[in-house]
DRENPA-3360 file (N, C-alpha, C; in nm, 2 decimals, always signed):
BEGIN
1 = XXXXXXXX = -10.05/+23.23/-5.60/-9.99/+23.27/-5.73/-9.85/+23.31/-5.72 ~ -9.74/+23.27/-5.83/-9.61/+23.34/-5.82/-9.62/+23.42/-5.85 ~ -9.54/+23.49/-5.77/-9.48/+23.67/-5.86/-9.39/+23.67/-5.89 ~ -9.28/+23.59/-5.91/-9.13/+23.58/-5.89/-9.12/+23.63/-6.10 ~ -9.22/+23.56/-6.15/-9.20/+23.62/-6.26/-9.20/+23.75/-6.31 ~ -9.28/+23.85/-6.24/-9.32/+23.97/-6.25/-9.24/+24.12/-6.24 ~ -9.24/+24.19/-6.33/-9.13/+24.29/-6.33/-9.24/+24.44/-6.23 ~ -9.20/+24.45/-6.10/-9.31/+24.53/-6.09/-9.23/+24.70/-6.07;
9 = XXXXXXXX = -9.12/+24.72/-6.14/-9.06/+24.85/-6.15/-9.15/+24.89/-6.25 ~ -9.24/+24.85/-6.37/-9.34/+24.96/-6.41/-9.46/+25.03/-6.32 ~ -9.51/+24.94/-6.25/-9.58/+24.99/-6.17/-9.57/+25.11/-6.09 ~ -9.39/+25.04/-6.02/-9.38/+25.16/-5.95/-9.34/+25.32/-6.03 ~ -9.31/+25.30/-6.16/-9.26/+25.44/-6.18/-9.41/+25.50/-6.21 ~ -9.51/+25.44/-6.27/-9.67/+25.49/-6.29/-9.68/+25.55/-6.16 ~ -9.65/+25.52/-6.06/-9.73/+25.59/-5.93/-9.68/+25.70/-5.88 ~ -9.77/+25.82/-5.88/-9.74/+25.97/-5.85/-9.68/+25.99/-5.72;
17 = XXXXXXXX = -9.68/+25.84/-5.64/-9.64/+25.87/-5.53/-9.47/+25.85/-5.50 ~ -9.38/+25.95/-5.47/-9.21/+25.93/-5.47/-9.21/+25.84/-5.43 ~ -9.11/+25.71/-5.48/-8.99/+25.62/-5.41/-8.89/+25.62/-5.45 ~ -8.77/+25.61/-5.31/-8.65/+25.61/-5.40/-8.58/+25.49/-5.28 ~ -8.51/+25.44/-5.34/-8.37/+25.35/-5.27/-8.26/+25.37/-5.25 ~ -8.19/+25.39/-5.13/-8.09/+25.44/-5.12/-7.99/+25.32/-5.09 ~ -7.86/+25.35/-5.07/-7.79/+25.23/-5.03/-7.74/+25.28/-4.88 ~ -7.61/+25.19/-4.81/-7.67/+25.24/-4.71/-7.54/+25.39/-4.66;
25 = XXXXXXXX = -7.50/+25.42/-4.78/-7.44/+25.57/-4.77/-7.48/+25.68/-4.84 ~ -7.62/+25.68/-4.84/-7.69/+25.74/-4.85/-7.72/+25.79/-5.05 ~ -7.61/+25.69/-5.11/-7.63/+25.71/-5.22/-7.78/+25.68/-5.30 ~ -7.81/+25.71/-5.41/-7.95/+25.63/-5.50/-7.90/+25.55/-5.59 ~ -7.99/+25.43/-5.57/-7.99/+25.37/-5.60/-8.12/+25.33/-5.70 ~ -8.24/+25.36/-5.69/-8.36/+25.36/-5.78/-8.42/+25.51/-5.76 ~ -8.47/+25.53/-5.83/-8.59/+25.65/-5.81/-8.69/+25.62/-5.89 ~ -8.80/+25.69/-5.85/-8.91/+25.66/-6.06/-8.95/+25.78/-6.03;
33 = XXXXXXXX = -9.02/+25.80/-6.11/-9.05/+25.93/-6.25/-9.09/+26.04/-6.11 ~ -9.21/+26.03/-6.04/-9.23/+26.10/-5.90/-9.11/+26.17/-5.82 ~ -9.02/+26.04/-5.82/-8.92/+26.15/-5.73/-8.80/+26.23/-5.82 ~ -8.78/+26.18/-5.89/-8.69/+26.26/-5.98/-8.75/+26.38/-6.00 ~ -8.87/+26.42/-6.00/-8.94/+26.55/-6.01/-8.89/+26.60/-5.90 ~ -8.96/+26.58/-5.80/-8.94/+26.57/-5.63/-8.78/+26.66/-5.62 ~ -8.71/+26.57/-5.66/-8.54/+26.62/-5.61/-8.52/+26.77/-5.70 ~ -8.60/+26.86/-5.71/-8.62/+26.97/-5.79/-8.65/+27.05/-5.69;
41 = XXXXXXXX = -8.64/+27.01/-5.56/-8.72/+27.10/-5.46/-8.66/+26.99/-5.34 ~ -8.63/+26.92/-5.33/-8.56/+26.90/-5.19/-8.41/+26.80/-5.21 ~ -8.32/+26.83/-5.09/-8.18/+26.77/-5.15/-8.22/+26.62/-5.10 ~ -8.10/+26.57/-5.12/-8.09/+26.40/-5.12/-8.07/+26.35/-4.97 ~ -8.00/+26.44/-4.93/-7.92/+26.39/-4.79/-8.04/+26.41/-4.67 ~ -8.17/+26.52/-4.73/-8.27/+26.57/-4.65/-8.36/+26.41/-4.62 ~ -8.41/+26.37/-4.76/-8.46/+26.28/-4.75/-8.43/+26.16/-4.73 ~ -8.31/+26.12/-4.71/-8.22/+25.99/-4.63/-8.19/+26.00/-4.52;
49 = XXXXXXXX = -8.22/+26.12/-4.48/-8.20/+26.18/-4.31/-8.31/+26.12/-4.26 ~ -8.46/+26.14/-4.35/-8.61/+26.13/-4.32/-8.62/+26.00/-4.33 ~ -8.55/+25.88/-4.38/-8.53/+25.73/-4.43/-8.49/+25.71/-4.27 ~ -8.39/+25.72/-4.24/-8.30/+25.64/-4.14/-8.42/+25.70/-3.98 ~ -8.44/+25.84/-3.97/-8.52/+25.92/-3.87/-8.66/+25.83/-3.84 ~ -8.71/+25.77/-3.94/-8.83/+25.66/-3.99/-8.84/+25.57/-4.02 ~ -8.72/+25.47/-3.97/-8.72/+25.36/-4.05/-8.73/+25.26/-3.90 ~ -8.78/+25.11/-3.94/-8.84/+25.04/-3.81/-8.70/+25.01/-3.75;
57 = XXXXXXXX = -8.72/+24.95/-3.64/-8.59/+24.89/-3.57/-8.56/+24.75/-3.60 ~ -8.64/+24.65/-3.65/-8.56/+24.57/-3.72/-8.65/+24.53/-3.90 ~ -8.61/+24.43/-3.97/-8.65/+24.44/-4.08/-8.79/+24.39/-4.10 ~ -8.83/+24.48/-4.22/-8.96/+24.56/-4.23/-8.99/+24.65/-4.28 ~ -9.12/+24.70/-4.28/-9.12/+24.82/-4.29/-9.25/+24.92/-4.21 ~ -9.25/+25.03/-4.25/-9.31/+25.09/-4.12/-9.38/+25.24/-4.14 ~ -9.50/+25.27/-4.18/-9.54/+25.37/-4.25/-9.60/+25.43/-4.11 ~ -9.55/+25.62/-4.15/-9.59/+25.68/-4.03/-9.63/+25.84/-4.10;
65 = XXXXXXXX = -9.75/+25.85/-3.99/-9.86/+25.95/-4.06/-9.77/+26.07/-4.01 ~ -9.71/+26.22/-4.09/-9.66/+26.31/-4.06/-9.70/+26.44/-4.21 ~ -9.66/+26.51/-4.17/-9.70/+26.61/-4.27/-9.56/+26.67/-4.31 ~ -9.51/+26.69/-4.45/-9.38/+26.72/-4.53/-9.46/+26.82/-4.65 ~ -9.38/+26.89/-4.58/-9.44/+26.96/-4.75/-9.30/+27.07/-4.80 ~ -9.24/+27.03/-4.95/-9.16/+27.13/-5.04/-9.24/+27.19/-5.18 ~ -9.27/+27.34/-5.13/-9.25/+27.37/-5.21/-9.43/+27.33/-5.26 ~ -9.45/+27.29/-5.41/-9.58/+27.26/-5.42/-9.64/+27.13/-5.37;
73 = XXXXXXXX = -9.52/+27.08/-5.33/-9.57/+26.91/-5.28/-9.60/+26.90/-5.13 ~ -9.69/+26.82/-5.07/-9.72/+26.84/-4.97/-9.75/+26.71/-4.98 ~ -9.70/+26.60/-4.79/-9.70/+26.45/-4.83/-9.74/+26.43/-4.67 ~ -9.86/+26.32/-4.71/-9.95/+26.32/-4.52/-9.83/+26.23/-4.47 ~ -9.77/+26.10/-4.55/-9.77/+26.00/-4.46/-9.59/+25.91/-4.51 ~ -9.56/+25.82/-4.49/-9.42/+25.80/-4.56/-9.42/+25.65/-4.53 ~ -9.37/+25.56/-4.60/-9.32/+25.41/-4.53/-9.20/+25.44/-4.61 ~ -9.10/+25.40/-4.47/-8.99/+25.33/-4.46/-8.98/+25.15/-4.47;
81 = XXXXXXXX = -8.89/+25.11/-4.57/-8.86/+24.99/-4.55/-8.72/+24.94/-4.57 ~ -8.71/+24.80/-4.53/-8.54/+24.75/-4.55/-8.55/+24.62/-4.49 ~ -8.46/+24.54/-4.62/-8.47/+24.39/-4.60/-8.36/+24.33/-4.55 ~ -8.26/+24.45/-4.55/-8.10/+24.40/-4.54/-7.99/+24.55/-4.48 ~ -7.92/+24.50/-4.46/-7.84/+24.63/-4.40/-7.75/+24.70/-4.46 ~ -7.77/+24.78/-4.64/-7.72/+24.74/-4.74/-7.82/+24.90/-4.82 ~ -7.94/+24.86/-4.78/-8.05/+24.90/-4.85/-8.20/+24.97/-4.80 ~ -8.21/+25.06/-4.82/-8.34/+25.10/-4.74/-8.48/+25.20/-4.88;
89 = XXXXXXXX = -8.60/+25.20/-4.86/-8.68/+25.23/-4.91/-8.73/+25.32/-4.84 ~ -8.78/+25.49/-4.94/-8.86/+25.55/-4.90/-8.99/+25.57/-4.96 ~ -9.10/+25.56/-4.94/-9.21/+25.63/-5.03/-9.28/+25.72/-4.96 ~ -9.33/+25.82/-5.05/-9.39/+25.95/-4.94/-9.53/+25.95/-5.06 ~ -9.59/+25.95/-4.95/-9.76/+26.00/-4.98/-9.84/+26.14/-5.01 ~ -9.87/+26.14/-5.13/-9.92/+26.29/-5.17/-10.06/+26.30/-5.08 ~ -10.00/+26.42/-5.03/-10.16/+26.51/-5.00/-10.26/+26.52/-5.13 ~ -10.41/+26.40/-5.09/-10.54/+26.43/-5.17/-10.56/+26.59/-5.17;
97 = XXXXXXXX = -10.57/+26.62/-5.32/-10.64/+26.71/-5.33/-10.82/+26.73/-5.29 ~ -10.78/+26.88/-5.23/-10.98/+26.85/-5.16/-11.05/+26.88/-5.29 ~ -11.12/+26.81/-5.27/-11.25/+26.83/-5.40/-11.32/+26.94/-5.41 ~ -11.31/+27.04/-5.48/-11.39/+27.13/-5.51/-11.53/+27.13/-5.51 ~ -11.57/+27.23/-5.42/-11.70/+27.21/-5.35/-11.79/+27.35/-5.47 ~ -11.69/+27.35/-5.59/-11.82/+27.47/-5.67/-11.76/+27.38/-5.82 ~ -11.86/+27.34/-5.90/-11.87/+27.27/-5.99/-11.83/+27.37/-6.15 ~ -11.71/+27.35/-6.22/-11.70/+27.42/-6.35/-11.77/+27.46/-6.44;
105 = XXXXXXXX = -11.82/+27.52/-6.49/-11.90/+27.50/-6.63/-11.82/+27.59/-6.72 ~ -11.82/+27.47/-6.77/-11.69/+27.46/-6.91/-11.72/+27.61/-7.01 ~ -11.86/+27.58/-7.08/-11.92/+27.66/-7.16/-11.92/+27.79/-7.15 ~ -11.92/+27.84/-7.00/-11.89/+28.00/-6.96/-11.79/+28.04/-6.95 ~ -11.65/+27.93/-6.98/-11.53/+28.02/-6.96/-11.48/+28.04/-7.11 ~ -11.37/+28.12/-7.10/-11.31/+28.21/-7.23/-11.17/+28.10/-7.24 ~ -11.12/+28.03/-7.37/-11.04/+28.03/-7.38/-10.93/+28.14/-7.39 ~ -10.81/+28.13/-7.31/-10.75/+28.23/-7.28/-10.61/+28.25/-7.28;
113 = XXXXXXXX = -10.52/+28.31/-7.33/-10.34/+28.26/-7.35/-10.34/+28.37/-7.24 ~ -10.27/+28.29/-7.13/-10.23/+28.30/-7.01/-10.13/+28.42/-6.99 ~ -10.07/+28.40/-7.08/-9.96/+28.50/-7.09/-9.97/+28.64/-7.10 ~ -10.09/+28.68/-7.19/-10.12/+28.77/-7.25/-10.20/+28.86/-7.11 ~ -10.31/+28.77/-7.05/-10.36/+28.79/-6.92/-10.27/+28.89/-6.83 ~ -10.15/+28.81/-6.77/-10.08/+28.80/-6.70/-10.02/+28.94/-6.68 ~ -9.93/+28.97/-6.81/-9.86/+29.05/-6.85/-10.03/+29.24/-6.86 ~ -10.10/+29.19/-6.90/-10.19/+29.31/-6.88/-10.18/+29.38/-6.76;
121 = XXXXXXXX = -10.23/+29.25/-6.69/-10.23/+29.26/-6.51/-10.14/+29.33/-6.45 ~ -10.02/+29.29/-6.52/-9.90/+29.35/-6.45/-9.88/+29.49/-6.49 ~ -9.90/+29.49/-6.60/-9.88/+29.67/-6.63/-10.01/+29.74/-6.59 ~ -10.10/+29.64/-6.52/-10.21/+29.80/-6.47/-10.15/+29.79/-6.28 ~ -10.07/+29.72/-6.26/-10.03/+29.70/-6.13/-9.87/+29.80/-6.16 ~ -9.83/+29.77/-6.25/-9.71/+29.92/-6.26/-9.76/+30.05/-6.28 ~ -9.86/+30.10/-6.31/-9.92/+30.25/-6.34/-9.93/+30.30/-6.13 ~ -9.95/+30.22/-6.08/-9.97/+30.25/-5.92/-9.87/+30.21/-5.83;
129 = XXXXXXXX = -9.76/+30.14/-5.89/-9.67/+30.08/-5.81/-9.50/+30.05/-5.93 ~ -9.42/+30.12/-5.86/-9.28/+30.12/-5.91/-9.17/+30.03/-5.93 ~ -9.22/+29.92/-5.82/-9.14/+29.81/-5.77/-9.05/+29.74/-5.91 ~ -8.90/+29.74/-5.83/-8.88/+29.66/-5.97/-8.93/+29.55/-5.95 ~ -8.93/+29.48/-6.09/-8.99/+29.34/-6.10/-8.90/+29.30/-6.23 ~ -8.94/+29.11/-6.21/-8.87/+29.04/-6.30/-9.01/+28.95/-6.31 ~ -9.00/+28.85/-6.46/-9.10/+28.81/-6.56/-9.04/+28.71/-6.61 ~ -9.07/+28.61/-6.61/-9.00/+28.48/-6.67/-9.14/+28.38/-6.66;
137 = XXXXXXXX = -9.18/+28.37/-6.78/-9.32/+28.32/-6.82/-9.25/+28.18/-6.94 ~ -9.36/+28.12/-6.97/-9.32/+27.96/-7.06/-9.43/+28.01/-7.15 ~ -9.39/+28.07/-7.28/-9.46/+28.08/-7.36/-9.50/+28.01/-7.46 ~ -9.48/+27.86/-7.46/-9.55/+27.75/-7.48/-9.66/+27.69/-7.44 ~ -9.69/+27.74/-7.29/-9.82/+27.71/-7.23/-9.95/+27.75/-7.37 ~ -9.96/+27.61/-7.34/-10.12/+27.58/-7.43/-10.28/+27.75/-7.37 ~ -10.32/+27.75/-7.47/-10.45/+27.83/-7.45/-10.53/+27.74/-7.36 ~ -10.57/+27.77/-7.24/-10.68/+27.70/-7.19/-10.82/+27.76/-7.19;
145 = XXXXXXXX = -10.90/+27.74/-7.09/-11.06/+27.80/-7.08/-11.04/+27.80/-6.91 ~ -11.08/+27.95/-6.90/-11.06/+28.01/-6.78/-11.23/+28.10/-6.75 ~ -11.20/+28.15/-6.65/-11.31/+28.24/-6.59/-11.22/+28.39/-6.57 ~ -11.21/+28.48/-6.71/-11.12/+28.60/-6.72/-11.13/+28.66/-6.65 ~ -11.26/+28.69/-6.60/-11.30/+28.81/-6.51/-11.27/+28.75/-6.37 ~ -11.30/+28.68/-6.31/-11.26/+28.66/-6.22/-11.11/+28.65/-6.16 ~ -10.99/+28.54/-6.24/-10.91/+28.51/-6.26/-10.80/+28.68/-6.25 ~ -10.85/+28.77/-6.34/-10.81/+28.90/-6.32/-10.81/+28.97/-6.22;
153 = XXXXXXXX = -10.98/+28.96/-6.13/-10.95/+29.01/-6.00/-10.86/+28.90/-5.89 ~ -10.80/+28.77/-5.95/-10.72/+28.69/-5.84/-10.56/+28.74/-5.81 ~ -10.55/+28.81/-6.01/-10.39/+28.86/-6.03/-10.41/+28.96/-5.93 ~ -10.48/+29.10/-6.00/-10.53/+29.18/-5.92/-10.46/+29.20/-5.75 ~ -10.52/+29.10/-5.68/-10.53/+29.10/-5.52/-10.41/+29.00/-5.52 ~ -10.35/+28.92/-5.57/-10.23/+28.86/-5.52/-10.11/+29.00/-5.55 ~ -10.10/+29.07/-5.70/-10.00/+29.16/-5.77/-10.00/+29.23/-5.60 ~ -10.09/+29.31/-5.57/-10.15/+29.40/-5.46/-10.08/+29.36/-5.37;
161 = XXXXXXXX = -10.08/+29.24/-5.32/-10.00/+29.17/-5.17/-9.89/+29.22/-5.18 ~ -9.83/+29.29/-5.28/-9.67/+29.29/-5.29/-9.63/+29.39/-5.34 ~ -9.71/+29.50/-5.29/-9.73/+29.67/-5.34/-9.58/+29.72/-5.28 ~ -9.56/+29.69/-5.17/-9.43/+29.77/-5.06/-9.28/+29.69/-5.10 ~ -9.30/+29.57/-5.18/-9.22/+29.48/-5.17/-9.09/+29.60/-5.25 ~ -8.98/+29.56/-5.26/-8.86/+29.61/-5.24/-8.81/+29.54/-5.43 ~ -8.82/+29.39/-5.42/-8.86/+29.37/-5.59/-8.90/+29.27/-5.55 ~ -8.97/+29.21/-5.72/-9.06/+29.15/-5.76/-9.04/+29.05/-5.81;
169 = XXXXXXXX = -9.00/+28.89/-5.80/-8.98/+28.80/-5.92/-9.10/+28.73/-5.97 ~ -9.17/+28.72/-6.05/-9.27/+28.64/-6.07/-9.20/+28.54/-6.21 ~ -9.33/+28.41/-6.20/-9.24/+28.31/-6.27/-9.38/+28.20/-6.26 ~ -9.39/+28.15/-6.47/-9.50/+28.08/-6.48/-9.49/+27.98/-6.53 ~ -9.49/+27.90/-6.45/-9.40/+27.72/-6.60/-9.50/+27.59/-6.55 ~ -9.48/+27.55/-6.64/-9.59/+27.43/-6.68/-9.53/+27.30/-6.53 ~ -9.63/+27.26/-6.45/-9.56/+27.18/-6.34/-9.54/+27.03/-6.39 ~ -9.41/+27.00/-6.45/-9.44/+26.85/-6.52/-9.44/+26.75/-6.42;
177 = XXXXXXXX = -9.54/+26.65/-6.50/-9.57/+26.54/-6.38/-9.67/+26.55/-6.30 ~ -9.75/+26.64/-6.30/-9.82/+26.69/-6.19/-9.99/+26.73/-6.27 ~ -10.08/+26.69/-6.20/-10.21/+26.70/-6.29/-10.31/+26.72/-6.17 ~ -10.47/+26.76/-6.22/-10.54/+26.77/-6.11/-10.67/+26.67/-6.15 ~ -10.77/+26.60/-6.11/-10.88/+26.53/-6.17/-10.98/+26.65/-6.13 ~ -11.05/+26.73/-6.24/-11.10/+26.76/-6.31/-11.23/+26.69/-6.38 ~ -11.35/+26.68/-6.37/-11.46/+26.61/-6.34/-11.39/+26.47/-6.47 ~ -11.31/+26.41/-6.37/-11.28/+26.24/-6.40/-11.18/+26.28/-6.54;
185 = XXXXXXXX = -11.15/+26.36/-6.54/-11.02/+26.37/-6.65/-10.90/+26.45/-6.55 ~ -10.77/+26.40/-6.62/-10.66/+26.45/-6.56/-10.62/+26.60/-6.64 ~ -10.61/+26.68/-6.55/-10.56/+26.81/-6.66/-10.44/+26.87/-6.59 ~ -10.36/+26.90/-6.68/-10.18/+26.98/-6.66/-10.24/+27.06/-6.56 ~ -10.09/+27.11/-6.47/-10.15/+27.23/-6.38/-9.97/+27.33/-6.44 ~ -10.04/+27.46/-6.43/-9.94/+27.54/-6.44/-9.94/+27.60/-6.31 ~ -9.81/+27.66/-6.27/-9.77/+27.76/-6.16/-9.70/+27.88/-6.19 ~ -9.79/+27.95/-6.13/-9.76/+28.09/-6.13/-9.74/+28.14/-6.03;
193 = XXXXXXXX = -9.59/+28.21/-5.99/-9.50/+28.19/-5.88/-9.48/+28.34/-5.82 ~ -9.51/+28.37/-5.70/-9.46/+28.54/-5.69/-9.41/+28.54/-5.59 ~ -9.25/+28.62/-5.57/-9.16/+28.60/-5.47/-9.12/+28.73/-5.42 ~ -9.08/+28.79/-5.34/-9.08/+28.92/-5.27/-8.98/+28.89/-5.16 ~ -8.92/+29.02/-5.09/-8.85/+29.01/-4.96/-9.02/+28.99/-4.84 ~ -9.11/+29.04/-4.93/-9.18/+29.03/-4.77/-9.33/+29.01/-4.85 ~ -9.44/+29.06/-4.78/-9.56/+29.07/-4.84/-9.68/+29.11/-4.76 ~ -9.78/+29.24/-4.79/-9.93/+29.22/-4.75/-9.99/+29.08/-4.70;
201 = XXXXXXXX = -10.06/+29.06/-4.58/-10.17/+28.94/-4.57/-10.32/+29.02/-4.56 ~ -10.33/+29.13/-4.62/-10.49/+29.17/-4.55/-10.58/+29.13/-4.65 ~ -10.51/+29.09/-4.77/-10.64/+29.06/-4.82/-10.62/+28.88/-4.88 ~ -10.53/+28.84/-4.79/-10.54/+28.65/-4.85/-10.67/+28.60/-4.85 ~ -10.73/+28.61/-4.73/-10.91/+28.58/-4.78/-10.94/+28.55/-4.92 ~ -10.96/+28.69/-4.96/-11.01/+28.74/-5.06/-10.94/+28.67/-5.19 ~ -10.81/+28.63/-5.18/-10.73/+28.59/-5.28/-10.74/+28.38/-5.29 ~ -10.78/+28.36/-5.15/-10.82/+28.23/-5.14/-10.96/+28.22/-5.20;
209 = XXXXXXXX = -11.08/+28.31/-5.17/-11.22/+28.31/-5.19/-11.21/+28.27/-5.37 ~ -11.10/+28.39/-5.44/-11.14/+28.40/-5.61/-11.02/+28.22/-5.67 ~ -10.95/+28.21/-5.57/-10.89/+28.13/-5.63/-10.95/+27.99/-5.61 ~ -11.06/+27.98/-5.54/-11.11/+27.85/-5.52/-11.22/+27.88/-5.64 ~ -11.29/+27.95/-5.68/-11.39/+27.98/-5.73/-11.31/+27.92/-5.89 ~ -11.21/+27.95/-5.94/-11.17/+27.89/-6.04/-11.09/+27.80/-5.99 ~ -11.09/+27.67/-5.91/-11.05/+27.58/-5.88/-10.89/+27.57/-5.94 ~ -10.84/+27.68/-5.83/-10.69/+27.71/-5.81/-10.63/+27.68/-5.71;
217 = XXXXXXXX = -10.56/+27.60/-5.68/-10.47/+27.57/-5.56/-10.39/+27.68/-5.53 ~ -10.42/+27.77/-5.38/-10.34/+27.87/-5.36/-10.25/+27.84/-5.28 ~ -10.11/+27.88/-5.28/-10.05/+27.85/-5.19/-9.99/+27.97/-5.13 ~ -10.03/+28.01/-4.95/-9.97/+28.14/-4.93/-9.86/+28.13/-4.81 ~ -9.76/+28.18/-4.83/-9.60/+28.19/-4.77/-9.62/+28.36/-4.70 ~ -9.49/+28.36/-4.63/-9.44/+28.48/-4.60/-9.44/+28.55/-4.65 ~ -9.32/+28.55/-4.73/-9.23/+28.60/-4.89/-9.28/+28.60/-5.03 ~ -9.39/+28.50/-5.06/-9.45/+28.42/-5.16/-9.60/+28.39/-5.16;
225 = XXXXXXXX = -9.68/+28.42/-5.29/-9.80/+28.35/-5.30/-9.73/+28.23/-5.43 ~ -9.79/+28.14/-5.44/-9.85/+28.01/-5.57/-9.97/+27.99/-5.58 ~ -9.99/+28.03/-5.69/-10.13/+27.97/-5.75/-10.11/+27.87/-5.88 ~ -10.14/+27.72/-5.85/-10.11/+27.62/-5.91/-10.28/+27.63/-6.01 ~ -10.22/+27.67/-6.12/-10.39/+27.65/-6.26/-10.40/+27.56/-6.35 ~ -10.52/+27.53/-6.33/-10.56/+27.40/-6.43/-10.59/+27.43/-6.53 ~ -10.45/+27.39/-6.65/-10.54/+27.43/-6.78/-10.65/+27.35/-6.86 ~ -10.79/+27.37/-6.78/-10.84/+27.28/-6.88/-10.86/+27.31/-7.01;
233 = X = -10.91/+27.21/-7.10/-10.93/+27.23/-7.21/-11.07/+27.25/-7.27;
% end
């Protein structure tokens, strides 16, 4: 069958997975919808560094299993390709999310404005702690259905990690582009972001244990926890 008639740039912008084309001075030349997110979190010259570092020795292309991760994205694998000496292709492969091994039930959780949560939390974490802090929430985020009690002891023990911290930025915005499957439906994920000069580790356990339990992607740093939340509906 021909393809020669076939426009397949829709395809590629539908796919969550980055591609971008560069020319061969490192300019862009295509991106779709994935990587234009992407460049929100890593520079240009990083990822044409990672193009040429991976790309085959003659024309072709050439996919190699490595682990990259900025920020909330994390990518197992990459093909490099190039047809001409002019032009080169990158695509990077998202890390599968692991499947949550404790099953939701919808019916027991509380619809809940996020914000309102949040902000409690934080002023029962200022009555025992002085730290300055800063607050930059998207108060647009939709009401979802959550597990309160729980979810409270997650702010709880993350707020806690960051008792001695020197200040505080926290920061909660809708991740666009980005969704989790959710028993066979796609649902928005929000991030809720905590940044510090330093931080407690004694109780990450504990903060990974509650955060799986409401099928929260934790992400723990040095400096920083992320907890990426699924608003379902």
């Amino acid at each position: 069958m021909s393809t020669t008639s076939i426009d397949f740039k829709s395809f590629i912008e539908w796919d969550n997975n980055p591609f971008i084309l560069f020319n061969d001075q490192g300019k862009i030349l295509y991106l779709n919808n994935a990587a234009e997110i992407l460049f929100g979190y890593v520079t240009k010259k990083e990822l044409y560094d990672i193009a040429l570092s991976y790309a085959p020795q003659t024309f072709g292309y050439k996919t190699t299993s490595l682990s990259l991760n900025y920020d909330t994205y994390t990518f197992h694998a990459i093909t490099v390709g190039y047809e001409n000496e002019e032009q080169i292709s990158l695509r990077l492969y998202n890390m599968p999310r692991i499947k949550p091994a404790r099953k939701i039930e919808k019916d027991k959780l509380i619809t809940t404005d996020i914000n309102i949560l949040l902000e409690a939390n934080i002023a029962l974490f200022r009555t025992k702690n002085s730290n300055p802090l800063k607050l930059l929430t998207d108060q647009d985020l939709p009401a979802f259905k959550i597990d309160q009690n729980n979810f409270s002891k997650l702010l709880r023990k993350t707020l806690n990690a960051f008792r001695a911290s020197d200040s505080i930025d926290i920061s909660l915005t809708l991740l666009f582009g980005q969704h989790v499957m959710i028993e066979d439906q796609k649902v928005s994920i929000a991030q809720l972001s905590i940044l510090a000069n330093g931080r407690y580790t004694d109780t990450d356990d504990e903060i990974c244990i509650h955060a799986e339990m409401s099928q929260i992607k934790c992400i723990l740093k040095e400096h920083s926890i992320k907890l990426e939340i699924p608003l379902i509906q």
